[in-house]
VEXDREN-2710 file (C-alpha; in Angstrom, 1 decimal):
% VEXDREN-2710
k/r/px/py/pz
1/UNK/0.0/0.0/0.0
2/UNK/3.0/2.4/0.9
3/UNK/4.4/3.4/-2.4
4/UNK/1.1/5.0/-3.7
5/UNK/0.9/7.1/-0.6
6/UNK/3.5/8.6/-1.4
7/UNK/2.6/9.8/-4.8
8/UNK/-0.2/10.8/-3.7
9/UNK/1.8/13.1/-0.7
10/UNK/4.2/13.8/-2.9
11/UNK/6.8/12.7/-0.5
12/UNK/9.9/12.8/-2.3
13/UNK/11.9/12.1/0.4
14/UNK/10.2/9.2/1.8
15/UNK/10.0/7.4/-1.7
16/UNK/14.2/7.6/-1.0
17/UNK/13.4/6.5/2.3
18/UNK/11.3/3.7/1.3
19/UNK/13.6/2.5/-1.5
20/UNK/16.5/2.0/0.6
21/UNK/14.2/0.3/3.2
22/UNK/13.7/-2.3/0.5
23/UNK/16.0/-2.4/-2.2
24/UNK/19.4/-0.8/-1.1
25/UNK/21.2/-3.9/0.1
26/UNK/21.3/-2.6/3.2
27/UNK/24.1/-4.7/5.2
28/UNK/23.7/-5.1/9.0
29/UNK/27.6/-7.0/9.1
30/UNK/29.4/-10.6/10.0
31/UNK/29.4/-11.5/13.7
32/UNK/32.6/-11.2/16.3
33/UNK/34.0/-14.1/14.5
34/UNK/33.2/-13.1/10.9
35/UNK/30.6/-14.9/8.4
36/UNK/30.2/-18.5/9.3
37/UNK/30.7/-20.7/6.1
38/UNK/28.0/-23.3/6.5
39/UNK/25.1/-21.6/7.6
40/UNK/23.4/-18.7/5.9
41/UNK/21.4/-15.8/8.6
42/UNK/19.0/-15.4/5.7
43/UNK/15.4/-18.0/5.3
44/UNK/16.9/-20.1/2.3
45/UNK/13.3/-21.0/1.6
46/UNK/9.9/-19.9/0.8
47/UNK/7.5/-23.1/1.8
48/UNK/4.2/-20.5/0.9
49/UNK/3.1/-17.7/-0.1
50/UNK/-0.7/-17.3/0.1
51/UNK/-1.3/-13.7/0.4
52/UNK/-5.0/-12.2/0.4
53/UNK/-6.2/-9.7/-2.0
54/UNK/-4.2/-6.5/-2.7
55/UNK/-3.5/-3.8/-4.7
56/UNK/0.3/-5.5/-5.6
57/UNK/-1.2/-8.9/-5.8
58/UNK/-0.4/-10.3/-9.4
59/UNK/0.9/-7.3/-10.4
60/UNK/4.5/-8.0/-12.3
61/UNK/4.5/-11.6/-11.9
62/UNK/3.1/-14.7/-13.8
63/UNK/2.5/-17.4/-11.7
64/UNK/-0.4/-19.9/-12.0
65/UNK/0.6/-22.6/-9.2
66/UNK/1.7/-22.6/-5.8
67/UNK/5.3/-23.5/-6.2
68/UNK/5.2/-21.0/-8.6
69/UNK/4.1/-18.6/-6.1
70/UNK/6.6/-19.5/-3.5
71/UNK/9.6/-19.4/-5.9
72/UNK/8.5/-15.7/-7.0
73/UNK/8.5/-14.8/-3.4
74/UNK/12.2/-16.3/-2.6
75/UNK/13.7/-14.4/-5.2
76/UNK/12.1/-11.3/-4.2
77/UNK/13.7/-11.7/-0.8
78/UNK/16.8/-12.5/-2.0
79/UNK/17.2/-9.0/-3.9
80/UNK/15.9/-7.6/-0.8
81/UNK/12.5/-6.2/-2.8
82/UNK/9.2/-6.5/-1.0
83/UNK/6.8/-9.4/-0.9
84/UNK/3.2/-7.9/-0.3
85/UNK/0.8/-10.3/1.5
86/UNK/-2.4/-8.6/0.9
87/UNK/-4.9/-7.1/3.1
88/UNK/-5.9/-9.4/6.7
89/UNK/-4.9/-13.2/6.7
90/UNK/-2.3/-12.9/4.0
91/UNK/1.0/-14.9/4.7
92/UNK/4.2/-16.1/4.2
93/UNK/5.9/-19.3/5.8
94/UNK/10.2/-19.7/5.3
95/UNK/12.5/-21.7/6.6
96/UNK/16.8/-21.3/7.7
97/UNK/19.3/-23.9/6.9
98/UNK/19.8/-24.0/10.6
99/UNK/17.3/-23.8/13.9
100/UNK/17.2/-20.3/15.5
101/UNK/17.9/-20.3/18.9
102/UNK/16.6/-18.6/21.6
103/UNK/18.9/-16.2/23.1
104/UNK/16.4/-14.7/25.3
105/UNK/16.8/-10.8/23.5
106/UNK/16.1/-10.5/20.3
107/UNK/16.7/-13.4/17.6
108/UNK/14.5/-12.5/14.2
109/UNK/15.3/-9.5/11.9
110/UNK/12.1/-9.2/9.7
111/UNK/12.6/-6.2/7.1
112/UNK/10.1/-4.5/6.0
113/UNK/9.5/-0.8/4.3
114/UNK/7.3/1.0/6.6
115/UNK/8.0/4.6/7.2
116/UNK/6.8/7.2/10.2
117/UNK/3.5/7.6/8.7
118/UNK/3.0/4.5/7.2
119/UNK/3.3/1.6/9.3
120/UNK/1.3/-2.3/8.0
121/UNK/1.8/-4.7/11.4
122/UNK/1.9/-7.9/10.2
123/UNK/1.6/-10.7/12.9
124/UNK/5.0/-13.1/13.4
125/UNK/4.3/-16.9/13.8
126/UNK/7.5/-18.9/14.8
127/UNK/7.1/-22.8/15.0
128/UNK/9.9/-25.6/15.6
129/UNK/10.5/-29.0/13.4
130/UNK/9.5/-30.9/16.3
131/UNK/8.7/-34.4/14.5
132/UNK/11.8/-34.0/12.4
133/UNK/10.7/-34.3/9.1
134/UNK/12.1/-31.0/8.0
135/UNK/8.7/-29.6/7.0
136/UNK/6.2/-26.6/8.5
137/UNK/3.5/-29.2/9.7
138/UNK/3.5/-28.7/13.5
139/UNK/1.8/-26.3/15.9
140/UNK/2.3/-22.4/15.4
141/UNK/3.1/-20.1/17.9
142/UNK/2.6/-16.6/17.9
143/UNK/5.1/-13.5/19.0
144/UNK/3.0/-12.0/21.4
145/UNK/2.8/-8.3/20.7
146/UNK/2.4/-4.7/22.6
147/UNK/-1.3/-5.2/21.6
148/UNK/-1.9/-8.7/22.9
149/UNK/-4.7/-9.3/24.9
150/UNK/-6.1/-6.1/24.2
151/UNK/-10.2/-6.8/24.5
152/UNK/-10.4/-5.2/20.5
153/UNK/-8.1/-7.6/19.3
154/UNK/-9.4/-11.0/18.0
155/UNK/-7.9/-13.9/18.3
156/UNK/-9.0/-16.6/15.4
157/UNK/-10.9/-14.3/13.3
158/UNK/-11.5/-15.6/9.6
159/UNK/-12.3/-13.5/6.4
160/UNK/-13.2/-15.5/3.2
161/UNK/-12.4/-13.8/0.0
162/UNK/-14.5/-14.3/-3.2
163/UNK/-13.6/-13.7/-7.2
164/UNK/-14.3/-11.1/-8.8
165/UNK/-16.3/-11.3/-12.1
166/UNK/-13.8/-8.9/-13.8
167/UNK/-10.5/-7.5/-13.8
168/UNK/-10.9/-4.3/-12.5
169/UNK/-14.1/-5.4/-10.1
170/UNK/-13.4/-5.1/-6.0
171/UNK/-12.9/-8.3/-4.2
172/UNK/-15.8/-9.2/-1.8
173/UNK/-15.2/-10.4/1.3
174/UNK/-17.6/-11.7/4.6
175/UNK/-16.4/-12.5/7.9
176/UNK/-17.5/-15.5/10.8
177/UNK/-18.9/-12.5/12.7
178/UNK/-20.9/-10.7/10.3
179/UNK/-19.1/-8.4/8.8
180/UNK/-18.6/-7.6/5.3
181/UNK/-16.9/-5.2/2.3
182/UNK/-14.7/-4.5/-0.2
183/UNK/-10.8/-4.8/-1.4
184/UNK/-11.9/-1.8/-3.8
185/UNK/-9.5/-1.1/-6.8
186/UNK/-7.1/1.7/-6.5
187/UNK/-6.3/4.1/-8.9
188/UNK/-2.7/3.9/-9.4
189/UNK/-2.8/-0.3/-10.0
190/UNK/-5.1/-1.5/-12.4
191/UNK/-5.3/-4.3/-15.1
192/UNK/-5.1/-7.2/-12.8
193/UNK/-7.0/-8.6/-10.2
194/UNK/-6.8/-8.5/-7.2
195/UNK/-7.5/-12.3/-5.8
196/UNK/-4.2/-14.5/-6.6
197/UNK/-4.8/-15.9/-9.6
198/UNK/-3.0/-19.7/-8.6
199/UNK/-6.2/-20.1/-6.3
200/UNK/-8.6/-22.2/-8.3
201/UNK/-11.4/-22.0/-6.2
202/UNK/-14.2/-19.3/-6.6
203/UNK/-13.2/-18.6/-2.7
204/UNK/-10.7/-19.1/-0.7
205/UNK/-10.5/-18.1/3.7
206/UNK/-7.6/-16.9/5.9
207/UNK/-7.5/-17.4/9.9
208/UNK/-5.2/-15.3/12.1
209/UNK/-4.9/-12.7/14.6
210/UNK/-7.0/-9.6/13.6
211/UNK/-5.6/-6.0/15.0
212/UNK/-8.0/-3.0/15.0
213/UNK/-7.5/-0.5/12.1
214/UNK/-4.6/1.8/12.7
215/UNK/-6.0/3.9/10.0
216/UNK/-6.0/7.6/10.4
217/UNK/-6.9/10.5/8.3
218/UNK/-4.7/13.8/8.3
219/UNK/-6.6/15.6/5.4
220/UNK/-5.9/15.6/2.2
221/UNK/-4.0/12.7/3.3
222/UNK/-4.2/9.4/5.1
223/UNK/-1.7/7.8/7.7
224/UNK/-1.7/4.4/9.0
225/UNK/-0.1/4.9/12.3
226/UNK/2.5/1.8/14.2
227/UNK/1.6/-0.3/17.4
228/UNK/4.2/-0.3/20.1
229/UNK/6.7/-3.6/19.5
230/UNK/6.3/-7.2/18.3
231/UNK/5.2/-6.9/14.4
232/UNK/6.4/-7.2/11.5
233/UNK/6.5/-3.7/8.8
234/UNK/5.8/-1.8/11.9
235/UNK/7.8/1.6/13.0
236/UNK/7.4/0.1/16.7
237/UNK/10.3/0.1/19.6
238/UNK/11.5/-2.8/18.5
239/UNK/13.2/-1.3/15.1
240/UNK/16.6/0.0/14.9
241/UNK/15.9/3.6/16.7
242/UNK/12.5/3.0/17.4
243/UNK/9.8/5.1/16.4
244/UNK/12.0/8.4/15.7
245/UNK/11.6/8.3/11.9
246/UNK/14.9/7.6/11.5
247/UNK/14.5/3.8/11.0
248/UNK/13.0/4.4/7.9
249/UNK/16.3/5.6/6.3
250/UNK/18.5/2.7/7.5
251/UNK/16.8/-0.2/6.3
252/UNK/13.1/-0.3/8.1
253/UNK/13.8/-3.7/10.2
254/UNK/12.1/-4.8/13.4
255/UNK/13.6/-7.3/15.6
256/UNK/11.6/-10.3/17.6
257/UNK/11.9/-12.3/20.2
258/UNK/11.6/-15.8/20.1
259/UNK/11.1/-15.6/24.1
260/UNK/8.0/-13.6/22.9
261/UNK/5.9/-16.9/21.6
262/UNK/3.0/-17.9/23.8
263/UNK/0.4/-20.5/23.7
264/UNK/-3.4/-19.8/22.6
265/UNK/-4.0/-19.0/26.5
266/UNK/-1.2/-16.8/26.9
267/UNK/1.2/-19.2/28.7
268/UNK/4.8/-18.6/27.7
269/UNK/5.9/-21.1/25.0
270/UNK/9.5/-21.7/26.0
271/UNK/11.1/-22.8/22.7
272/UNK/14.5/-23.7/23.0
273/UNK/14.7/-22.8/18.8
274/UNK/12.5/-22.4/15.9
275/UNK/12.9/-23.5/12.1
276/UNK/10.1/-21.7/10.4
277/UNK/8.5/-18.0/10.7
278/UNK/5.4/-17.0/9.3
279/UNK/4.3/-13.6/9.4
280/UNK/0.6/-12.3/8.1
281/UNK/-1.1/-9.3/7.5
282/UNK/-2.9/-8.5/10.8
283/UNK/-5.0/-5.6/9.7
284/UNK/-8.4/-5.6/7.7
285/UNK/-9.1/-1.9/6.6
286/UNK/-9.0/0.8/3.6
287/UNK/-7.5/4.0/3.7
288/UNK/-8.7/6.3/1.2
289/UNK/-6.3/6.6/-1.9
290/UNK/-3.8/4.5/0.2
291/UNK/-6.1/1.3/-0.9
292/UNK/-6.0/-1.9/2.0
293/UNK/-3.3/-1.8/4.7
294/UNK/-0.9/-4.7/3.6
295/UNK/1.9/-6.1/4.8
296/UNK/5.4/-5.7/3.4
297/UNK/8.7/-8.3/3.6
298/UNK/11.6/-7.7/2.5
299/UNK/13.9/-10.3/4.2
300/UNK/13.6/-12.6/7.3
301/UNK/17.3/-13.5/9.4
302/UNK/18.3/-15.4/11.9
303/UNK/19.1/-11.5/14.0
304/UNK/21.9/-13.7/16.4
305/UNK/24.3/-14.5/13.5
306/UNK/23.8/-10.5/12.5
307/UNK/24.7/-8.8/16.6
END
């Protein structure tokens, strides 16, 4: 959603901003030691990429499978050039050539290319290859986040997503609770649609931890304003020199804690190390000209072999 905000602010600077955030090869360095050979601080893989609808879904890329999907994804984050998961329920699962251990402080380096005014939380998921197969199939845990357990947060919340007849037609969405709207087209990207267009089905739902809008508008413009710490894309205390502004010019990263995971009930996870992340768009809400509020990746590390 960022990059046509700025157009329409005609904020030159934070287009700069913005395009180091995501595409400047911004390098954090090698640990005491130096660069260990045999294990990259990067995800090496992309095991999905299902995002929901959005503005930059489809647009620039040609995939008609999953696996396609997933491949596009991986080399976007190995240029360092952002992976949009859509509006709410919208994610991404990758994996390390190594388990990421739990230091206790901060062990995840998720880059994003938020900016003050424009901040898209995404939720972070971490889970552990507990049966050994190598594969994300067991139990998820979420980073628990300034906002958790807030009473307007919802844990669980689905959204299913329909097809639209045309092109250029808004995506339709209902909720388990009642609620319904749109994904309405926005101005500056047309000529594809919105719904990914490797789902076959006429439908298709997302499940996941649904934050209240942080939506906010500053006539003639619109802001989408950060949550304290624990997201992903998120100008929170948790990035580089917290919410200053500054962290937008040096690379727009937040850092996570796998200490941070918790149970459904709250209870403290305790994982000693974790082999896949997943992080997915938390927020379900339009912002004028801005279109949806959508999570951004750029990269995901392993933030211990990076200190």
């Amino acid at each position: 959603m960022k990059r046509h905000f700025l157009i329409a602010a005609a904020a030159i600077t934070a287009m700069t901003a913005m395009a180091v955030a995501c595409n400047g090869g911004t390098q954090i360095g090698d640990g005491p030691d130096g660069p260990d050979p045999t294990v990259s601080a990067a995800c090496n893989k992309v095991w999905e990429y299902l995002p929901a609808p959005g503005q930059f879904i489809n647009e620039g890329m040609s995939c008609t499978t999953p696996e396609q999907a997933a491949q596009w994804a991986m080399g976007r984050l190995r240029t360092g050039s952002f992976v949009s998961l859509g509006t709410f329920g919208g994610y991404i699962v990758v994996g390390f050539d190594h388990s990421v251990a739990n230091s206790g402080g901060y062990d995840l380096l998720i880059k994003g290319n938020y900016i003050p005014t424009a901040s898209e939380p995404g939720v972070v998921w971490v889970s552990r290859d507990e049966n050994g197969n190598g594969l994300p199939d067991d139990p998820w845990y979420e980073l628990r986040g300034s906002e958790w357990g807030k009473p307007e947060v919802v844990q669980g919340y689905s959204v299913t997503y329909f097809r639209p007849t045309a092109v250029d037609d808004p995506v339709v969405w209902q909720d388990t609770l009642g609620g319904s709207g749109i994904i309405d087209v926005n101005e500056f990207h047309k000529g594809h649609s919105y719904f990914p267009v490797w789902i076959t089905e006429e439908s298709y739902t997302l499940k996941g931890t649904l934050l209240p809008s942080n939506v906010v508008e500053v006539p003639p413009y619109w802001e989408t304003r950060p949550y304290g710490w624990g997201y992903a894309d998120n100008a929170g205390s948790d990035a580089p020199t917290g919410t200053s502004g500054a962290s937008g010019q040096i690379g727009s990263f937040n850092r996570l804690r796998i200490s941070d995971a918790v149970l459904p009930d709250g209870t403290p996870a305790n994982l000693p190390s974790i082999d896949f992340v997943k992080v997915q768009s938390a927020i379900l809400a339009m912002a004028g000209q801005l279109g949806e509020v959508s999570t951004d990746v750029c990269s995901i590390q392993d933030y211990n072999m990076l200190k």
